[in-house]
N, C-alpha and C positions, 0 to 999 in steps of 0.2 A: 472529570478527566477519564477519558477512556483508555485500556490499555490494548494494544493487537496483541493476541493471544497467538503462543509461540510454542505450545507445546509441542505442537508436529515436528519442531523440531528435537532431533537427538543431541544431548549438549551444547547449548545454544552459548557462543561467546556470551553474549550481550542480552542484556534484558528485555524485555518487553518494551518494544515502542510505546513511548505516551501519546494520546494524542485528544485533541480536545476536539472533536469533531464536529458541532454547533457551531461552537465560535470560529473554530478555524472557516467553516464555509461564509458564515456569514461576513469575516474581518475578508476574504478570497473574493467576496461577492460569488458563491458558487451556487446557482440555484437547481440545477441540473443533476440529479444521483447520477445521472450516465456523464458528467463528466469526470468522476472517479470509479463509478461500478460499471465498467464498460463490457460490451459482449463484442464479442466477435465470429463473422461464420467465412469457412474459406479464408482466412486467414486477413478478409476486409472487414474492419470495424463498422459496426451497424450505429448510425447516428441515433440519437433518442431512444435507442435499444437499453435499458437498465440491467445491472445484474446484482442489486440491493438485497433482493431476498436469498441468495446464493453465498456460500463460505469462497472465499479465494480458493482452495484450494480442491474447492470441487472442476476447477477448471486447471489450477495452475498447479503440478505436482513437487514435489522436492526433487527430482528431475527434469530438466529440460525436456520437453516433448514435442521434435519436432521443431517452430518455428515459435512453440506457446513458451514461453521464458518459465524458469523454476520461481517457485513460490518465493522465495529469499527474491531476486531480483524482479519478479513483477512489482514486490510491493516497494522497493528500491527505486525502480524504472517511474512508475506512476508517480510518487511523490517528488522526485529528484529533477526529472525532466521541468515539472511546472514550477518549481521553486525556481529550477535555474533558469526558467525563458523570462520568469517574470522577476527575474533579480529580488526576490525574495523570499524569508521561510529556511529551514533548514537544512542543513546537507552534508555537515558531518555527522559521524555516527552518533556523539555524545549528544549530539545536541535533540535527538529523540532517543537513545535508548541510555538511562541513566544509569551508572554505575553499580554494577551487584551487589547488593549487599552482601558483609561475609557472615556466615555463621560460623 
């Protein structure tokens, strides 16, 4: 289980998204990295374009930039959109970012 690493952000509510990212593509049937590591130039998504070996947020800042969504909502946008078209997968928060533990 993999976790998205959230330190970029400053006092994060919420923890670390889980995510199991093998299984989830293969249970998705996703065979495509450019259907989640997408590029975009001009503000048009490049088909078959990857951005796999890139951090998100070498593109997407903790601010909105322009028409480039913030870091918190790309990775929001990206998993939310295809859960909800394909009526499945999660979409509340709890349901990937599990409860903090307290110290």
């Amino acid at each position: 289980m993999e976790r998205i690493d959230n330190r970029v952000f400053e006092n994060p509510v919420r923890s670390e998204a889980l995510f199991p990212h093998d299984s989830h593509n293969e249970k998705a049937e996703i065979e495509e990295c450019s259907t989640c590591h997408h590029v975009y130039e001009d503000g048009i998504r490049v088909e078959g374009e990857s951005s796999e070996d890139l951090r998100c947020s070498e593109c997407h800042l903790l601010q909105k930039q322009g028409k480039t969504p913030s870091l918190m909502r790309a990775f929001h946008l990206n998993c939310k959109r295809c859960h909800l078209a394909g009526k499945a997968g999660p979409i509340m928060c709890g349901e990937c970012h599990p409860e903090k533990e307290q110290k």
